[in-house]
C-alpha positions in Angstrom: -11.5 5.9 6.2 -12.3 3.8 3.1 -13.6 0.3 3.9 -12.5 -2.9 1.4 -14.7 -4.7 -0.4 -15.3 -8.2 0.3 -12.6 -9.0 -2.8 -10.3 -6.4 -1.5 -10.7 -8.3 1.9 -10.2 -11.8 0.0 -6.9 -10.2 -1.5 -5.8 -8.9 2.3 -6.4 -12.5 3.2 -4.7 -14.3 0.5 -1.6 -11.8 0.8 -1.4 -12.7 4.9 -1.4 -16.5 3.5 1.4 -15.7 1.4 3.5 -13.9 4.0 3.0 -16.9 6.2 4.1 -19.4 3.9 7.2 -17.4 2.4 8.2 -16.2 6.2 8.0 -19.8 7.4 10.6 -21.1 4.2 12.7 -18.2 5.6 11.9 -16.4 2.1 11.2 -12.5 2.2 8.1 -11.9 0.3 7.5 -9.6 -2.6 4.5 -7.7 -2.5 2.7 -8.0 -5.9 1.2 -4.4 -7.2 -1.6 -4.1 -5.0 -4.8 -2.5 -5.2 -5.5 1.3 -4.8 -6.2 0.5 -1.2 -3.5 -1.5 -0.2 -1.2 1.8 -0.8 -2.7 3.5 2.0 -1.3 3.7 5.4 -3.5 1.5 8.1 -3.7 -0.1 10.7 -4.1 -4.4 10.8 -3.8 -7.5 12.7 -3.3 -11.1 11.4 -4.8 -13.4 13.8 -3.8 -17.3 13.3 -5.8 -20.1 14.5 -5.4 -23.7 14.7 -8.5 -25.9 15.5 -10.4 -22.8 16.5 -7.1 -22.3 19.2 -5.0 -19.3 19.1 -2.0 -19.6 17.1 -0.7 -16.1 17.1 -1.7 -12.3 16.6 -0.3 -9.5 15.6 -0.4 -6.4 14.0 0.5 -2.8 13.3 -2.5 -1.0 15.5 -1.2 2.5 14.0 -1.3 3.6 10.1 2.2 3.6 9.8 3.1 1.3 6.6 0.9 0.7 3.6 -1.4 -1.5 4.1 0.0 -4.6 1.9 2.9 -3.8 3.6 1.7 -4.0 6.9 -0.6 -7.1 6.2 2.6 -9.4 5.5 5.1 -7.6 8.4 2.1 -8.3 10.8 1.4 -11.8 9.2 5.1 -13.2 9.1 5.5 -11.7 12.6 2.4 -13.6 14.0 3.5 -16.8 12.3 6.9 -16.3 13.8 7.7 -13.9 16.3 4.6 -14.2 18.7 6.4 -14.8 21.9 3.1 -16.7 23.1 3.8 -19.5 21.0 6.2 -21.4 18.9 6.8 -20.5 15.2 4.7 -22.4 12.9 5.9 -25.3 11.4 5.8 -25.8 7.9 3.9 -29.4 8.3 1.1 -27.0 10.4 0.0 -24.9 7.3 -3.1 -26.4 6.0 -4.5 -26.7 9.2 -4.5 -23.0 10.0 -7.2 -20.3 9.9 -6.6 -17.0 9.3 -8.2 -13.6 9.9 -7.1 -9.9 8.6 -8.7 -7.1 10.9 -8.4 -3.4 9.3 -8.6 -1.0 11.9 -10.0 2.1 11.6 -7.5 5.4 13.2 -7.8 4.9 17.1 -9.5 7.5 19.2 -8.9 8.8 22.5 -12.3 8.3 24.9 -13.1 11.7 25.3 -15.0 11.4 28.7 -14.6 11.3 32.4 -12.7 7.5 33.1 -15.7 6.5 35.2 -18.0 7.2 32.1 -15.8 4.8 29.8 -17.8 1.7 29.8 -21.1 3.7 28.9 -18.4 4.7 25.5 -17.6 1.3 24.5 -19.5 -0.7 22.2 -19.0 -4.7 22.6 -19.1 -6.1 19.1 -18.4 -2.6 17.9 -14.6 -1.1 19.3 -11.8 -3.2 20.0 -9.7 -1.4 22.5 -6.2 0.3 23.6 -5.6 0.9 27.0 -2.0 2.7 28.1 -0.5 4.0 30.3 2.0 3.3 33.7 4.7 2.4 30.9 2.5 -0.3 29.5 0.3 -0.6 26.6 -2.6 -3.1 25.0 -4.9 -4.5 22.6 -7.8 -6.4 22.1 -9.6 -6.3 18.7 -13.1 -5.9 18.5 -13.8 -9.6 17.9 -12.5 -10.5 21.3 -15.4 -9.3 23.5 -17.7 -11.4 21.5 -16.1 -14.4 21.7 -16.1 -14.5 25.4 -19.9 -13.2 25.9 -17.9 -10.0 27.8 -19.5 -6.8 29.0 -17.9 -3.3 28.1 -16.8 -3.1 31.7 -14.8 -6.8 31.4 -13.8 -5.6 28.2 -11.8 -3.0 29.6 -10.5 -5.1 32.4 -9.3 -7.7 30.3 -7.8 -5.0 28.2 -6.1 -3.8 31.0 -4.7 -7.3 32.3 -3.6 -7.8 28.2 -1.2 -4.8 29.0 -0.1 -6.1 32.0 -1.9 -3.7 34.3 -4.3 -4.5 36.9 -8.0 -5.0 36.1 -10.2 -1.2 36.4 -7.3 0.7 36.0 -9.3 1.9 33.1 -10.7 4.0 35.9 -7.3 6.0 36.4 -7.3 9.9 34.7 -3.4 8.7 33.7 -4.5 5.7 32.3 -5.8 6.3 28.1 -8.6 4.6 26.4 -8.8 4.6 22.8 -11.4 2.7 20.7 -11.2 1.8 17.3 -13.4 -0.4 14.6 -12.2 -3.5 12.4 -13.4 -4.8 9.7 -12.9 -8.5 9.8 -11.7 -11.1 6.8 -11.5 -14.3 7.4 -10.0 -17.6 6.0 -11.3 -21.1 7.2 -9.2 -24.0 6.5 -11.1 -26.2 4.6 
């Protein structure tokens, strides 16, 4: 899969600005004629942040839309429609940080459940763990952050989808990795 360039990247994050801003006027936003790149179908999450806090995140983890499409669905719906938090406030706007992770297409952990950890790359894959009617997410930023082994890694990505912790141990239980390529936006 084609990575962006760092001004492709500055465009994903400018667009996700936009989206914000239109979706929190209640305004539907118009997608300017992207670049080559933005036609193509991948998978993305905005992430907002407010004084280095969480603000909201989400995304599209699947290549189903284009990718300027998906960009401003997943950034009005992370400035809105995050049931974590409250939708952002018009008055909040300059004080928010934003970041546009492209994924790369997700890929089933081809190895025996006990094995996974040895599979997963802190730093590297973020992670999708389903199964037992449930599903989550954690991009591959997260890990970092919180100084987490692969092992925690998958735990946490199992609590994220409301399953309990090593049930990335479980044959019925799926593992997929995937790679991001991180943009970012600091308020100034």
């Amino acid at each position: 899969m084609e990575m962006l360039t760092p001004e492709e990247g500055r465009t994903a994050v400018r667009l996700a600005r936009s989206a914000i801003e239109n979706a929190v006027d209640g305004e539907r936003m118009v997608l300017p004629d992207p670049p080559e790149v933005f036609r193509d179908k991948r998978g993305v999450f905005v992430t907002i942040k407010r004084q280095g806090q969480l603000r909201g995140c989400i995304g599209l983890p699947y290549p189903v839309k284009p990718l300027g499409d998906a960009i401003v669905e997943a950034a009005a719906s992370a400035a809105l429609e995050d049931p974590r938090f409250p939708p952002v406030s018009r008055s909040e706007l300059g004080d928010l940080d934003l970041e546009v992770t492209v994924l790369t297409l997700p890929r089933t952990l081809d190895c025996p459940p006990q094995e996974r950890p040895d599979h997963v790359e802190v730093g590297k894959h973020g992670l999708i763990v389903s199964g037992l009617g449930r599903g989550g997410l954690l991009l591959p930023q997260v890990p970092t952050e919180y100084g987490w082994s692969s092992r925690e890694f998958l735990d946490q990505t199992c609590v994220k989808a409301g399953l309990p912790p090593g049930c990335w141990k479980r044959a019925d239980v799926a593992v997929q990795t995937f790679e991001g390529q991180i943009f970012e936006e600091k308020a100034v």
